[in-house]
Backbone as JSON Lines, residues from 0, in Angstrom:
{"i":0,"aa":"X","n":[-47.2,29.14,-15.92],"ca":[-47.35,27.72,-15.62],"c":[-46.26,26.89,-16.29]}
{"i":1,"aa":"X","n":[-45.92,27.27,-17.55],"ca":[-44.68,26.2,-18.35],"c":[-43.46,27.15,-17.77]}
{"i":2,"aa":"X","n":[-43.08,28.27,-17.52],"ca":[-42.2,28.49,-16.39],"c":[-41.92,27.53,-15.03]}
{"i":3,"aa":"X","n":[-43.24,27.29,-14.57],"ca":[-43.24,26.64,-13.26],"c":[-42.32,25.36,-13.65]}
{"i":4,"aa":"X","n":[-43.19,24.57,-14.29],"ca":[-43.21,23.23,-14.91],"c":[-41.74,23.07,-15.59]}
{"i":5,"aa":"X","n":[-40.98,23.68,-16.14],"ca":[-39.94,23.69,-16.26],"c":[-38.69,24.01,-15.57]}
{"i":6,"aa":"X","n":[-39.46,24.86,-14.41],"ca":[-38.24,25.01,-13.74],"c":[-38.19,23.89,-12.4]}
{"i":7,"aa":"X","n":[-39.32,23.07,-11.99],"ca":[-39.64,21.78,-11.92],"c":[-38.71,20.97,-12.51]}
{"i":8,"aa":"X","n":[-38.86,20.7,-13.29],"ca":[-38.15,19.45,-14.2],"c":[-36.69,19.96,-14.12]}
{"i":9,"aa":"X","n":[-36.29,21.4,-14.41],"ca":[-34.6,20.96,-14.1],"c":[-34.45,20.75,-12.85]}
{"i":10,"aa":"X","n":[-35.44,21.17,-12.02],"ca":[-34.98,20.87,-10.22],"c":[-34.64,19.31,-10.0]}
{"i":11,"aa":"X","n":[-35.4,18.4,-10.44],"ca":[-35.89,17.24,-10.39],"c":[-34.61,16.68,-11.3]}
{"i":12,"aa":"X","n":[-34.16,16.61,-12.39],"ca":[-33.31,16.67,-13.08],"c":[-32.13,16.92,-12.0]}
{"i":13,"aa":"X","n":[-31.72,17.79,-11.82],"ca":[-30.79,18.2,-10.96],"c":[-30.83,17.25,-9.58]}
{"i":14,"aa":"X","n":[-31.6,17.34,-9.59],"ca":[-31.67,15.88,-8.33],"c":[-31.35,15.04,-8.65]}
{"i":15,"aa":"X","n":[-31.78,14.22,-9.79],"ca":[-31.09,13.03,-9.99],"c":[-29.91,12.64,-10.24]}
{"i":16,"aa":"X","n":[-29.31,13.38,-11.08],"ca":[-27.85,13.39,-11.38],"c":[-27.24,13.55,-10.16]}
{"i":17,"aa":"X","n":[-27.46,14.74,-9.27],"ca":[-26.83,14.45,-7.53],"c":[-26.63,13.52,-7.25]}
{"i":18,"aa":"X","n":[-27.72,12.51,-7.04],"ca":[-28.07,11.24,-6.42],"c":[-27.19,9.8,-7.45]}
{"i":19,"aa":"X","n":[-27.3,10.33,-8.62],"ca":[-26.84,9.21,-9.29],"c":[-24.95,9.24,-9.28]}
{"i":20,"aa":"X","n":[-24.65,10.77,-9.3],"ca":[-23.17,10.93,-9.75],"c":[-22.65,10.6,-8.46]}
{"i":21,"aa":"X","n":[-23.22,10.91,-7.02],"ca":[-23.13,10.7,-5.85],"c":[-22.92,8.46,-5.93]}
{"i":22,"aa":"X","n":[-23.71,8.15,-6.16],"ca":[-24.03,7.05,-5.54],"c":[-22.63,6.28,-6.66]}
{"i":23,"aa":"X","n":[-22.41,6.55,-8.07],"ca":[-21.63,6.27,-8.41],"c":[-20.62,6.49,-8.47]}
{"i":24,"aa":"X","n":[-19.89,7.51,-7.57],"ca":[-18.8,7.44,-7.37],"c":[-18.33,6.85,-5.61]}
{"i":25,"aa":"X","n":[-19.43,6.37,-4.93],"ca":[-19.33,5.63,-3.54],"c":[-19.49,4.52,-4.04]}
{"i":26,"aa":"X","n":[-19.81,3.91,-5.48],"ca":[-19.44,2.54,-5.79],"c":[-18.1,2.54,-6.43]}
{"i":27,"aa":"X","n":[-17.24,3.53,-7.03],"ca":[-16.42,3.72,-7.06],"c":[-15.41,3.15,-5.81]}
{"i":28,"aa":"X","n":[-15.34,4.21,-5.05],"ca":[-15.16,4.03,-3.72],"c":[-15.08,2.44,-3.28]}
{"i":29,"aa":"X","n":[-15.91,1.86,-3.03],"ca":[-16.37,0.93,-2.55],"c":[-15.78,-0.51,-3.03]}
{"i":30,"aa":"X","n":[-15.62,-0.41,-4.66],"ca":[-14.89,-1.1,-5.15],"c":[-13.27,-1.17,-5.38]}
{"i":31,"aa":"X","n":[-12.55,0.08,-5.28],"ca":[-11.31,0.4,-4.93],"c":[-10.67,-0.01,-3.73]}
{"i":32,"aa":"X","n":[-11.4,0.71,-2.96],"ca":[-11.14,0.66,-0.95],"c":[-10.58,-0.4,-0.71]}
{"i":33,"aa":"X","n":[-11.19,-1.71,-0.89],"ca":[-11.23,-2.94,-0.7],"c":[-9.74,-3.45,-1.07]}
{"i":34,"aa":"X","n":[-8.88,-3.11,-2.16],"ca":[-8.08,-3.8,-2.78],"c":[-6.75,-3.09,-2.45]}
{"i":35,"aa":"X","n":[-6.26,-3.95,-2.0],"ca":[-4.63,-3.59,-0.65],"c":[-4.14,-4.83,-1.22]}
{"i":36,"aa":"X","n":[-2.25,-4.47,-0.5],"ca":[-1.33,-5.04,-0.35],"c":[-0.94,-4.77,0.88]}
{"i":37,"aa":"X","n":[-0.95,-6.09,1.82],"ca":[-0.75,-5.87,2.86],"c":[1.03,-5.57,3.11]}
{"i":38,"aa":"X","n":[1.34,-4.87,3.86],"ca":[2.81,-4.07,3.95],"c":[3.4,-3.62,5.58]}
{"i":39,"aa":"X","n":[2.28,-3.96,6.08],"ca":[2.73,-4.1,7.56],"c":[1.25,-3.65,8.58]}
{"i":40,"aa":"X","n":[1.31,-2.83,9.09],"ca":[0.47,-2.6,10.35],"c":[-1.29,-1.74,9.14]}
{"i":41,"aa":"X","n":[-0.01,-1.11,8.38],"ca":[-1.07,-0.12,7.22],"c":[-0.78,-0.95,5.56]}
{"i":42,"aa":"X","n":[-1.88,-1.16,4.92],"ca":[-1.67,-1.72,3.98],"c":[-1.31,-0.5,2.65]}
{"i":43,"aa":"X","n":[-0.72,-0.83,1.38],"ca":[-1.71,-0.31,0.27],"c":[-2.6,-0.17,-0.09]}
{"i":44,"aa":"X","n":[-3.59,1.09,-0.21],"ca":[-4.71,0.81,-0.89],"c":[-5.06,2.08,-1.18]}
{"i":45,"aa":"X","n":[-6.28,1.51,-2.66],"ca":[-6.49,2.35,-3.44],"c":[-7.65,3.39,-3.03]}
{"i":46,"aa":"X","n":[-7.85,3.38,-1.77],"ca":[-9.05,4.13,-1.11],"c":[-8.6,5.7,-1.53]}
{"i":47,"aa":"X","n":[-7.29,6.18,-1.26],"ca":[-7.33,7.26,-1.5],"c":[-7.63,7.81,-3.08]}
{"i":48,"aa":"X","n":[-6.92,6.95,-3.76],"ca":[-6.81,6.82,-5.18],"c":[-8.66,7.51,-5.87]}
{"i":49,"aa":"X","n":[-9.25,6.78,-5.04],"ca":[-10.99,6.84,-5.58],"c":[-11.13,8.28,-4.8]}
{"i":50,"aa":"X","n":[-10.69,8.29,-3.92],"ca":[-11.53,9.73,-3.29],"c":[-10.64,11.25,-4.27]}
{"i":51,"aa":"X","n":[-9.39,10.64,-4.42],"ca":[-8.8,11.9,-5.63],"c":[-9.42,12.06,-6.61]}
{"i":52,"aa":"X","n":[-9.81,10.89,-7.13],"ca":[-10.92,10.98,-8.52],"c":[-12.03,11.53,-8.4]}
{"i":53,"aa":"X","n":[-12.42,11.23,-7.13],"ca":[-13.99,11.5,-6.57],"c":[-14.58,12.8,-6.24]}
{"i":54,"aa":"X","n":[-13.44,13.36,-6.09],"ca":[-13.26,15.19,-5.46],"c":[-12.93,16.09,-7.09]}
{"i":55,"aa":"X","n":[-12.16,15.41,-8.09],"ca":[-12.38,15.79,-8.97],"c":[-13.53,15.77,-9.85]}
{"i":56,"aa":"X","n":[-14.02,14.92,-9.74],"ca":[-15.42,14.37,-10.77],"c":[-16.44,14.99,-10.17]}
{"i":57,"aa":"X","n":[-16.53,15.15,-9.01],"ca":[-17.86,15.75,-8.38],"c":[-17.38,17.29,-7.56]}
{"i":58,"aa":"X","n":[-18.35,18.01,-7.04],"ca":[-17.72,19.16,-6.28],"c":[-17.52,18.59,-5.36]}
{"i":59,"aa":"X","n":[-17.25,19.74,-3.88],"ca":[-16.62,19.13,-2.77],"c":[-17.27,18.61,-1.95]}
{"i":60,"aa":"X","n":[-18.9,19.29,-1.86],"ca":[-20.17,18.93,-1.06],"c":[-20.76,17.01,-1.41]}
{"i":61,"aa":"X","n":[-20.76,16.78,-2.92],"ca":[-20.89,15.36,-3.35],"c":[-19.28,14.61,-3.31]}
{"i":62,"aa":"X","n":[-19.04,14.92,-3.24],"ca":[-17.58,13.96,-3.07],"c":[-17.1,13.25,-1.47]}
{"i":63,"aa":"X","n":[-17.58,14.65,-0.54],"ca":[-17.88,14.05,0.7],"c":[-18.62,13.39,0.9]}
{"i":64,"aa":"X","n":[-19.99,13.52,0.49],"ca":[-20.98,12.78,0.96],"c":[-21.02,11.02,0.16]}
{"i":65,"aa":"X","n":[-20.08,11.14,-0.86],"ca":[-19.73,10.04,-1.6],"c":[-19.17,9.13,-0.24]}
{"i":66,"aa":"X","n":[-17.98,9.8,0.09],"ca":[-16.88,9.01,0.69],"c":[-17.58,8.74,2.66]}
{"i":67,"aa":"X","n":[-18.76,9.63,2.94],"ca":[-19.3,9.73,4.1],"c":[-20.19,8.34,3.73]}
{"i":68,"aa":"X","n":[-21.18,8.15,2.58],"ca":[-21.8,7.05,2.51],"c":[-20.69,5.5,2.49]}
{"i":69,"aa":"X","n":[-19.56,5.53,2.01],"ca":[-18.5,4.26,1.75],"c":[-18.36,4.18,3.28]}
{"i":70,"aa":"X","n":[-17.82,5.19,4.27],"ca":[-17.49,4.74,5.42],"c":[-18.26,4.64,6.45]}
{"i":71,"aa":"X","n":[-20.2,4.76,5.84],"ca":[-21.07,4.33,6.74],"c":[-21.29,2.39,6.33]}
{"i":72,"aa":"X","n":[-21.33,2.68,4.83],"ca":[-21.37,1.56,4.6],"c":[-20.3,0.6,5.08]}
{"i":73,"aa":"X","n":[-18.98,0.43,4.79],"ca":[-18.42,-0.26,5.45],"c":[-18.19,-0.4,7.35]}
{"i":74,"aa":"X","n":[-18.93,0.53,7.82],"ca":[-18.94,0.6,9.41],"c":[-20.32,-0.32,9.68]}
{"i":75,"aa":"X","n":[-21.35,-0.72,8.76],"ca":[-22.17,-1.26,9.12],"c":[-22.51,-2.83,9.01]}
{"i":76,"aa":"X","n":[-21.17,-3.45,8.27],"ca":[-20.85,-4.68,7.64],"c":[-20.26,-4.87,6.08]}
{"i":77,"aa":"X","n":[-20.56,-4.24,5.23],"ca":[-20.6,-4.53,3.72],"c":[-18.61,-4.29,3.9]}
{"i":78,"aa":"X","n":[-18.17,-5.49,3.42],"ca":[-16.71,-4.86,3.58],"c":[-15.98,-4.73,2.45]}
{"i":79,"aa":"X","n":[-15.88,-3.02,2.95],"ca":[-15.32,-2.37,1.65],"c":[-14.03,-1.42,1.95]}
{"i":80,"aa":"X","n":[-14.1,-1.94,3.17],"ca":[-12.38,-1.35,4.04],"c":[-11.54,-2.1,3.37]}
{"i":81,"aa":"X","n":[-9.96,-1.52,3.1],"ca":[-8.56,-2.41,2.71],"c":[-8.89,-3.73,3.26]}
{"i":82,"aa":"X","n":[-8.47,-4.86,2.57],"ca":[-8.55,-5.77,2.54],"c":[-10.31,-7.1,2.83]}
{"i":83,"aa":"X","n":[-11.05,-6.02,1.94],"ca":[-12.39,-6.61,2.2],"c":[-12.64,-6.9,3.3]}
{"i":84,"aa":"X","n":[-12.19,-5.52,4.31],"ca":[-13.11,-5.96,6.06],"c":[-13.59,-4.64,6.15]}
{"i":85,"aa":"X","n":[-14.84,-4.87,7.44],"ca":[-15.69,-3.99,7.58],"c":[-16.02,-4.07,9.06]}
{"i":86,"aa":"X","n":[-16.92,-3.17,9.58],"ca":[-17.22,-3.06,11.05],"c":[-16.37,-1.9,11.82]}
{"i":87,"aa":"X","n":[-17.0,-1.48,13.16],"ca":[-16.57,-0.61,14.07],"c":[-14.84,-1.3,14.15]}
{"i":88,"aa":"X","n":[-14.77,-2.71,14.28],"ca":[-13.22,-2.57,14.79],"c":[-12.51,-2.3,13.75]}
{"i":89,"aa":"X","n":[-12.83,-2.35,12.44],"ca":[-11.81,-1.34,11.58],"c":[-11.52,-0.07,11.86]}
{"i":90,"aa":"X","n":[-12.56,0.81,12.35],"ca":[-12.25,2.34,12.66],"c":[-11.56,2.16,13.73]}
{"i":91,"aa":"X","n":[-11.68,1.41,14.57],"ca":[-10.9,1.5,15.73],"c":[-9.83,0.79,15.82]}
{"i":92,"aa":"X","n":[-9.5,0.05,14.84],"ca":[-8.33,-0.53,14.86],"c":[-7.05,0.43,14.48]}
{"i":93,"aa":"X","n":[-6.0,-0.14,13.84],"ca":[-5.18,0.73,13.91],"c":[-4.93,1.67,12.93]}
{"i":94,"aa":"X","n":[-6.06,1.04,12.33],"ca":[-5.67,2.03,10.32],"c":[-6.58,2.88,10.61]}
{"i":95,"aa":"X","n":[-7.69,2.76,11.74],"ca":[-8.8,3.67,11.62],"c":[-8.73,5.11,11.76]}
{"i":96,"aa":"X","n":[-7.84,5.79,12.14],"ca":[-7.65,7.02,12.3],"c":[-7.26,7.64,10.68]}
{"i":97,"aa":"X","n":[-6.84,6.78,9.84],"ca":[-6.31,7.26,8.02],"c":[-8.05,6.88,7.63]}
{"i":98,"aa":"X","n":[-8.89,6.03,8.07],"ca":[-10.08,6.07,7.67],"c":[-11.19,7.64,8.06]}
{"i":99,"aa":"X","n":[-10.54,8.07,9.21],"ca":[-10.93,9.08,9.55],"c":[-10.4,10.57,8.65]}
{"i":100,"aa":"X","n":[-9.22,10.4,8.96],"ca":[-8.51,11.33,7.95],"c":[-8.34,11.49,6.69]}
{"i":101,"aa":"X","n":[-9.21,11.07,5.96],"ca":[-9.92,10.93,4.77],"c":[-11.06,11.93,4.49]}
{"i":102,"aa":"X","n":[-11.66,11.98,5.85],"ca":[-12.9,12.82,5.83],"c":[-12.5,14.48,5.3]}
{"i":103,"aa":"X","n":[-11.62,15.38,6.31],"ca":[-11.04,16.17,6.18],"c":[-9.81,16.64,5.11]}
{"i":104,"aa":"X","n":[-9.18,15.34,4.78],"ca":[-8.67,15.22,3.3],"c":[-9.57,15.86,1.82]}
{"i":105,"aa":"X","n":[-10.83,14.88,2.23],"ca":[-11.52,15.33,1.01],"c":[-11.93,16.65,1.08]}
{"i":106,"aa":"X","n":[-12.39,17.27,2.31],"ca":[-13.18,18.48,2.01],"c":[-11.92,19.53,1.68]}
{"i":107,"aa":"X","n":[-10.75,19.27,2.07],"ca":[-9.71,20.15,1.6],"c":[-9.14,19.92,-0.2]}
{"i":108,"aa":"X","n":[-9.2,18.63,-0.37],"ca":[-8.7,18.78,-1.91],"c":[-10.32,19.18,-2.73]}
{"i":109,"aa":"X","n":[-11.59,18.84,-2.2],"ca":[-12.67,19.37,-2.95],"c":[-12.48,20.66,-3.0]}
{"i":110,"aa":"X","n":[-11.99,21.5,-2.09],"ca":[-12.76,22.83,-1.98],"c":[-11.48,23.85,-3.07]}
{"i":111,"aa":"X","n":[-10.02,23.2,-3.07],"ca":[-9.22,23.34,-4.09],"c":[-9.54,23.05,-5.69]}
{"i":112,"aa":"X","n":[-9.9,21.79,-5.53],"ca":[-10.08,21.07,-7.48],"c":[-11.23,21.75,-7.71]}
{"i":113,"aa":"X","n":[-12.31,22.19,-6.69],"ca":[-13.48,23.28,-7.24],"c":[-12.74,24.53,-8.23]}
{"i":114,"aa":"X","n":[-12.37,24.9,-7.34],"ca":[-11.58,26.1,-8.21],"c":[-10.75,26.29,-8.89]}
{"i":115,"aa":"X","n":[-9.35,25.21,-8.95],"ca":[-8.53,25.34,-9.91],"c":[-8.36,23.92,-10.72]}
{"i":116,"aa":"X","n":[-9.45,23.55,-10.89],"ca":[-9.47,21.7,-11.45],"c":[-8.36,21.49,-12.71]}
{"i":117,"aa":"X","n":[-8.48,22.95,-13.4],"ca":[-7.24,22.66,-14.27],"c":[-5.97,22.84,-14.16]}
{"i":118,"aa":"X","n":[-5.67,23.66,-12.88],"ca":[-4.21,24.12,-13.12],"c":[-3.72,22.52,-11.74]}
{"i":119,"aa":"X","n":[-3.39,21.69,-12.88],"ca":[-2.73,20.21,-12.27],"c":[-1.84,20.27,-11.17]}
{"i":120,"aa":"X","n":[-0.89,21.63,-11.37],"ca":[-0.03,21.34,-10.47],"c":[-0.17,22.27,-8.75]}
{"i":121,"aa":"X","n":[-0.98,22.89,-9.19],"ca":[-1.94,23.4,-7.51],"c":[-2.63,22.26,-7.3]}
{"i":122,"aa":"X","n":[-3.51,21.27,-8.03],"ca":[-3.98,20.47,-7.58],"c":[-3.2,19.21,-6.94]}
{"i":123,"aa":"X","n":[-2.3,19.61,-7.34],"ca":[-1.07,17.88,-6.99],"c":[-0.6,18.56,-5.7]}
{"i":124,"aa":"X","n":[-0.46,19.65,-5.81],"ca":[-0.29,20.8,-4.08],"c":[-0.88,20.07,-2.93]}
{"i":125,"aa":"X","n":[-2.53,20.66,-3.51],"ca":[-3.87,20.59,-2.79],"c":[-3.37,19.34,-2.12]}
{"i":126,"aa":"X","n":[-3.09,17.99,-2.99],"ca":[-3.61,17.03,-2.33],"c":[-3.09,16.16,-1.78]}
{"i":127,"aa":"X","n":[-1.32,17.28,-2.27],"ca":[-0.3,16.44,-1.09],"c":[-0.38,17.32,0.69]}
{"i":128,"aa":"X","n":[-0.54,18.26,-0.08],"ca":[-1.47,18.75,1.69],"c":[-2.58,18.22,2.2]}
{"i":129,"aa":"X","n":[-3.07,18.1,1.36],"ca":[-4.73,17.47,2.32],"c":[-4.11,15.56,2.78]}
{"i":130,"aa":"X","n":[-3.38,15.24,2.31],"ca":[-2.92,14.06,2.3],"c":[-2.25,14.08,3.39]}
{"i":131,"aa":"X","n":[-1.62,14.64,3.63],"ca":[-0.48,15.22,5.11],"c":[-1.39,14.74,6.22]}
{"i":132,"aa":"X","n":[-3.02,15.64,5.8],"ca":[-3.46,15.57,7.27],"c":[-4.32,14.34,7.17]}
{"i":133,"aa":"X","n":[-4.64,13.48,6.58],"ca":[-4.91,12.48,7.04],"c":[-3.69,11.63,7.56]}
{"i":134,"aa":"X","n":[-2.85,11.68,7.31],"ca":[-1.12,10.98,7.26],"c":[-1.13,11.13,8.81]}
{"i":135,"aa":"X","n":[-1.09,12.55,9.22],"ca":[-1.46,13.06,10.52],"c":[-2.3,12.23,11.62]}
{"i":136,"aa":"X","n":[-3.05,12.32,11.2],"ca":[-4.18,11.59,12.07],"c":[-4.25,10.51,12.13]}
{"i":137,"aa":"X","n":[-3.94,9.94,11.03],"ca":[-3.78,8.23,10.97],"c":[-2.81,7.43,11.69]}
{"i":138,"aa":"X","n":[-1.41,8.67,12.09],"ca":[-0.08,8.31,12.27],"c":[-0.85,8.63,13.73]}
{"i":139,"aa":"X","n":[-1.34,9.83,14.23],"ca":[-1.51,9.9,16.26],"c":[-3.09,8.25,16.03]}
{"i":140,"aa":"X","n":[-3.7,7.99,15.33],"ca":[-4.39,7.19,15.92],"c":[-3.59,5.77,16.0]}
{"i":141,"aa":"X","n":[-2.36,5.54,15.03],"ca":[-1.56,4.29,15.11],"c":[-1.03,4.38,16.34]}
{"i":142,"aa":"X","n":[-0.28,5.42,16.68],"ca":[0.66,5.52,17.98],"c":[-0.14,5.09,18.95]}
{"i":143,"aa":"X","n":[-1.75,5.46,19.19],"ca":[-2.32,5.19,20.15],"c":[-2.59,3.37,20.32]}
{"i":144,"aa":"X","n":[-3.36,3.3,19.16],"ca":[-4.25,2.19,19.16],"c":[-3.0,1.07,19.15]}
{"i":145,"aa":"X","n":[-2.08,1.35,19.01],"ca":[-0.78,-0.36,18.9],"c":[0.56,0.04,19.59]}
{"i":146,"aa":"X","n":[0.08,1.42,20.42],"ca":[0.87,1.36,21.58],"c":[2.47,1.95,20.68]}
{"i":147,"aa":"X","n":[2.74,2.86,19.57],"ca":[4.11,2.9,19.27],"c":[4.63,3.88,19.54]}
{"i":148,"aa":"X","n":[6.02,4.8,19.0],"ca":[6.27,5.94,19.26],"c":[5.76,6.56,17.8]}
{"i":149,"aa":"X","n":[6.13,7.53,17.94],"ca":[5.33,8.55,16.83],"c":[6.5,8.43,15.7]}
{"i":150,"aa":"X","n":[7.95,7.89,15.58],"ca":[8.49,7.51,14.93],"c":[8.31,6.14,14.32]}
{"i":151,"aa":"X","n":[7.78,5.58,14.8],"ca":[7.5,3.98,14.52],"c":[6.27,3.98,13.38]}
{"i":152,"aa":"X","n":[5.08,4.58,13.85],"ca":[3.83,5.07,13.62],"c":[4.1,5.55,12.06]}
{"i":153,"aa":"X","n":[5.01,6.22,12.33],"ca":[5.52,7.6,10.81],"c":[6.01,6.04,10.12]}
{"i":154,"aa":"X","n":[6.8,5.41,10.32],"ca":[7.88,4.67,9.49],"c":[6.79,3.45,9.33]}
{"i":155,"aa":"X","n":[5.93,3.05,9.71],"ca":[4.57,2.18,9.65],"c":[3.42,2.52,8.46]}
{"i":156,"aa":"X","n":[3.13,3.89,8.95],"ca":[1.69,4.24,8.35],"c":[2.3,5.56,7.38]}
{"i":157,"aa":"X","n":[3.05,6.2,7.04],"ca":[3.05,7.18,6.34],"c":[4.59,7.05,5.13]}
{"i":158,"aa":"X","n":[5.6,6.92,5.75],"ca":[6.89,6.81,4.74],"c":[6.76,5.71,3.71]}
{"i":159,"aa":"X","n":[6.19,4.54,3.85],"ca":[6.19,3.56,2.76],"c":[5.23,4.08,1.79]}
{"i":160,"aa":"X","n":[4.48,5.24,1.99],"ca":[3.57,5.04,0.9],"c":[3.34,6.31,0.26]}
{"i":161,"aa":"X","n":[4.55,7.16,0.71],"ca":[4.43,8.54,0.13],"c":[4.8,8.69,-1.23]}
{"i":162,"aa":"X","n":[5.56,8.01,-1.9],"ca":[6.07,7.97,-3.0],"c":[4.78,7.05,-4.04]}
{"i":163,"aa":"X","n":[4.19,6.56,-3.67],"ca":[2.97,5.74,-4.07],"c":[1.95,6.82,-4.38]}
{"i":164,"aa":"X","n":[1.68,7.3,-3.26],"ca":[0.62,8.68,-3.15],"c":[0.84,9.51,-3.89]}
{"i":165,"aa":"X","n":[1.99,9.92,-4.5],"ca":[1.93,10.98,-5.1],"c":[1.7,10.65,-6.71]}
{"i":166,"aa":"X","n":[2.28,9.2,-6.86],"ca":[1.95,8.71,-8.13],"c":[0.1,8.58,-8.04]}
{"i":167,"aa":"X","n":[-0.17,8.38,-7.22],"ca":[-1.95,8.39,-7.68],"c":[-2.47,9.93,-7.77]}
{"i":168,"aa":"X","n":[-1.57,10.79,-7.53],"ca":[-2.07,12.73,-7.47],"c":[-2.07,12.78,-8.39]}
{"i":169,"aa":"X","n":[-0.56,12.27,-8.86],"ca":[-0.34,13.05,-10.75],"c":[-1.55,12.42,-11.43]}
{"i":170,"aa":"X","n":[-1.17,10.8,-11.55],"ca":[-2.75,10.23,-11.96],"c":[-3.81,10.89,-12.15]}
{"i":171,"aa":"X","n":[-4.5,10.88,-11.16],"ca":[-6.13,11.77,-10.48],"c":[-5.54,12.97,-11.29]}
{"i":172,"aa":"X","n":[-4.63,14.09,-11.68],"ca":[-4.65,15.49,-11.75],"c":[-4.62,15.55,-13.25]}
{"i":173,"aa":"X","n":[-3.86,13.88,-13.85],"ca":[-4.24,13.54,-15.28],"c":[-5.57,13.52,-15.9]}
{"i":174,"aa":"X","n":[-6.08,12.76,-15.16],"ca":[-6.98,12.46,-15.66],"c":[-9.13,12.99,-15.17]}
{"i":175,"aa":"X","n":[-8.26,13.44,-14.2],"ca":[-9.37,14.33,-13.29],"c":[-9.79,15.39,-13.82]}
{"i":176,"aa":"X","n":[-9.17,16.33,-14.54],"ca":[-9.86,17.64,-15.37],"c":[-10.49,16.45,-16.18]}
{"i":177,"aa":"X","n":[-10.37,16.3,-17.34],"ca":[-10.57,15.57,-18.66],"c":[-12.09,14.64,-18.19]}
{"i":178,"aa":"X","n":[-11.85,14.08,-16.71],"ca":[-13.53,13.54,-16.36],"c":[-14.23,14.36,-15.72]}
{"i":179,"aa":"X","n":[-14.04,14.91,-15.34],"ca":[-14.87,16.47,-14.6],"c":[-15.4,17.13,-15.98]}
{"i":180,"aa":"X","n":[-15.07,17.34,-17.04],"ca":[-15.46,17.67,-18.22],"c":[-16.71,17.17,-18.95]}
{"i":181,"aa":"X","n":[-15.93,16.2,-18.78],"ca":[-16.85,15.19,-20.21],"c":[-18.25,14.78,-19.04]}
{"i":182,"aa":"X","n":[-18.59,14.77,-17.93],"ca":[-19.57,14.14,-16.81],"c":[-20.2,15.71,-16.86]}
{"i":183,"aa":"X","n":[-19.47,16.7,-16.84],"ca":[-20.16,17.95,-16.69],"c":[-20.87,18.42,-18.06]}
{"i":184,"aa":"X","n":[-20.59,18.11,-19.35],"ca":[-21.09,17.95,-20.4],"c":[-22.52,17.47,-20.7]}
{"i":185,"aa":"X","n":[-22.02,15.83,-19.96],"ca":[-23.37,14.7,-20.14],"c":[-23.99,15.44,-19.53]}
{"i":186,"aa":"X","n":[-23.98,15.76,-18.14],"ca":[-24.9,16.34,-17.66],"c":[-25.6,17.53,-17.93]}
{"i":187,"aa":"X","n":[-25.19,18.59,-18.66],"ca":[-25.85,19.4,-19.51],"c":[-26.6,18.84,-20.33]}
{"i":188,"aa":"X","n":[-26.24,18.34,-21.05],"ca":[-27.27,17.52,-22.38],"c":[-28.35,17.22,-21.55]}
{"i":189,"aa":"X","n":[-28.34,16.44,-20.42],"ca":[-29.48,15.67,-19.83],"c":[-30.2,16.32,-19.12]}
{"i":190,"aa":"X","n":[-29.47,17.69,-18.57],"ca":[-30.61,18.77,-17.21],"c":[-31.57,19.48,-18.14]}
């Protein structure tokens, strides 16, 4: 019975921290996303910045579902898209395809920083590849949605901000072991 009852309580335990490390890093999210410099058709913003942190701090299964709750939330009004807007015509506008390519971003740098969270410079790999393919997708949904060539699209949505991006990898690969640590710690003490 104190078998049962205990193995109860870490279940329950274990749930919460899901739910809590989850929900706080989609306020993460949520509060980042929002804050751009507008730069032409695609702004700056720190959306990716939170989801590098976010894939480090959590595994790959909560980090998605982090960044799956930010882009339900902002699809339903709360605006937490670049430049504090929200709604269907953000996804469908012209940035919406890098909102999409985010999705598949994360589950590729999660399923990397799972396994090698410390060795920084596979992770700065990981996530200039996983970065590619949202770059990808964001660049065929620009071409579509504003009518450009796929050179225009590239020199719009992806070349201004590659050198930016990679400064938020090293960042995130700084400081991403070191919080994956200390959160994986607390959370021992507390399960």
């Amino acid at each position: 019975m104190t078998s049962n009852a205990t193995s109860s309580t870490r279940k329950n335990n274990a749930n919460i921290i899901f739910i809590t490390t989850t929900a706080l890093m989609t306020a993460v999210i949520c509060i980042l996303g929002p804050l751009s410099i507008p730069i032409g058709p695609v702004p700056i913003s720190l959306t990716n910045l939170a989801i590098y942190f976010t894939m480090y701090i959590l595994d790959t299964k909560r980090g998605t579902i982090a960044y799956l709750i930010y882009l339900l939330l902002g699809l339903v009004g709360l605006p937490v898209f670049s430049g504090f807007s929200a709604g269907p015509q953000k996804l469908f506008g012209p940035t919406g395809g890098y909102l999409i390519g985010f999705i598949p971003m994360a589950l590729v740098i999660g399923l990397i920083v799972d396994r090698f969270y410390k060795k920084r410079v596979i992770c700065v790999i990981a996530m200039e590849a996983a970065t590619w393919i949202c770059y990808l997708l964001g660049t065929a949904w620009l071409m579509f949605s504003a009518q450009m060539s796929f050179k225009a699209a590239l020199f719009a949505g992806v070349i201004p901000f590659i050198v930016e991006d990679l400064i938020k990898m090293i960042i995130a690969a700084i400081a991403g072991p070191v919080l994956r640590d200390r959160l994986r710690r607390f959370t021992s003490l507390t399960a």
